[in-house]
C-alpha positions, -999 to 999 in steps of 0.1 A, spaced: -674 457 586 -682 437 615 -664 433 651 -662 398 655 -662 392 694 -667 354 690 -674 323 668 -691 292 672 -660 264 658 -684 233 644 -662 202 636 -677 187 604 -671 147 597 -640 151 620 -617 170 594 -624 205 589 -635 231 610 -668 255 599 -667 290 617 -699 309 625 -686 346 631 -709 361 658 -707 397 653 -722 423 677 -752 430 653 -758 392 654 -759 385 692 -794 401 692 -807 384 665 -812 350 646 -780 338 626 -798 318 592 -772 290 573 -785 277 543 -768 244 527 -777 242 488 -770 215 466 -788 202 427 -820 183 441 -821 188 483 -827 150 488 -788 143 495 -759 169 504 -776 196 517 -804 181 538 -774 159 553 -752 194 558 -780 207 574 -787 181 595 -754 177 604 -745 214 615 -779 211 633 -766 181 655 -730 197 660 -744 229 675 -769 212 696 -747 213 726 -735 253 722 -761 269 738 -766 284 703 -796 264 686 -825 289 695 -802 316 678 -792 297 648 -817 287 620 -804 262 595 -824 248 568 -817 233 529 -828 231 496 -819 224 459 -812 249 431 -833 222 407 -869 213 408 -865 178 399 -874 164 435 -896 188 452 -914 175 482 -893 141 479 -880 123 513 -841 125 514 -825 97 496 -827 64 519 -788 59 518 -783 94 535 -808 89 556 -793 57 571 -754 69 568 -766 95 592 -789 78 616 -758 55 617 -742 83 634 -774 92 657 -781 118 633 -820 124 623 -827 138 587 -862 144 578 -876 167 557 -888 172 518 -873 186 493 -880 224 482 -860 243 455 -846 277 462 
């Protein structure tokens, strides 16, 4: 088990709350979230994106890597879907990317 001496509280869409426990084993080294979903062109490059653009301003973005991808092959290498693309950058929120399967 794990001390947790702090956490890094990322508001998502405005409803829920996501907590990244920082533990003292993690302080000294890089904390990895991956977001998976069916095809990595929608949810999870979004989630990704997303948690990438809340913890931007924490002082924790050289210490977190985030990244996506899809537990099907259908769209490997595919641009995310244009509608999630543009619901985000509605937001000021970049998503780029292709998709990759796990």
């Amino acid at each position: 088990t794990y001390a947790v001496q702090d956490a890094i509280a990322i508001t998502l869409a405005g409803e829920w709350d996501l907590w990244v426990p920082l533990c003292c084993r993690c302080r000294s080294s890089m904390i990895r979230v991956l977001f998976v979903c069916m095809g990595n062109i929608c949810r999870s490059p979004a989630a990704a994106a997303l948690f990438t653009h809340r913890i931007a301003n924490t002082g924790w973005t050289h210490q977190v890597y985030v990244d996506s991808c899809g537990v099907a092959d259908w769209n490997i290498g595919d641009a995310p879907d244009q509608r999630m693309v543009e619901a985000l950058r509605s937001r000021g929120i970049p998503l780029q990317g292709k998709a990759k399967a796990f």
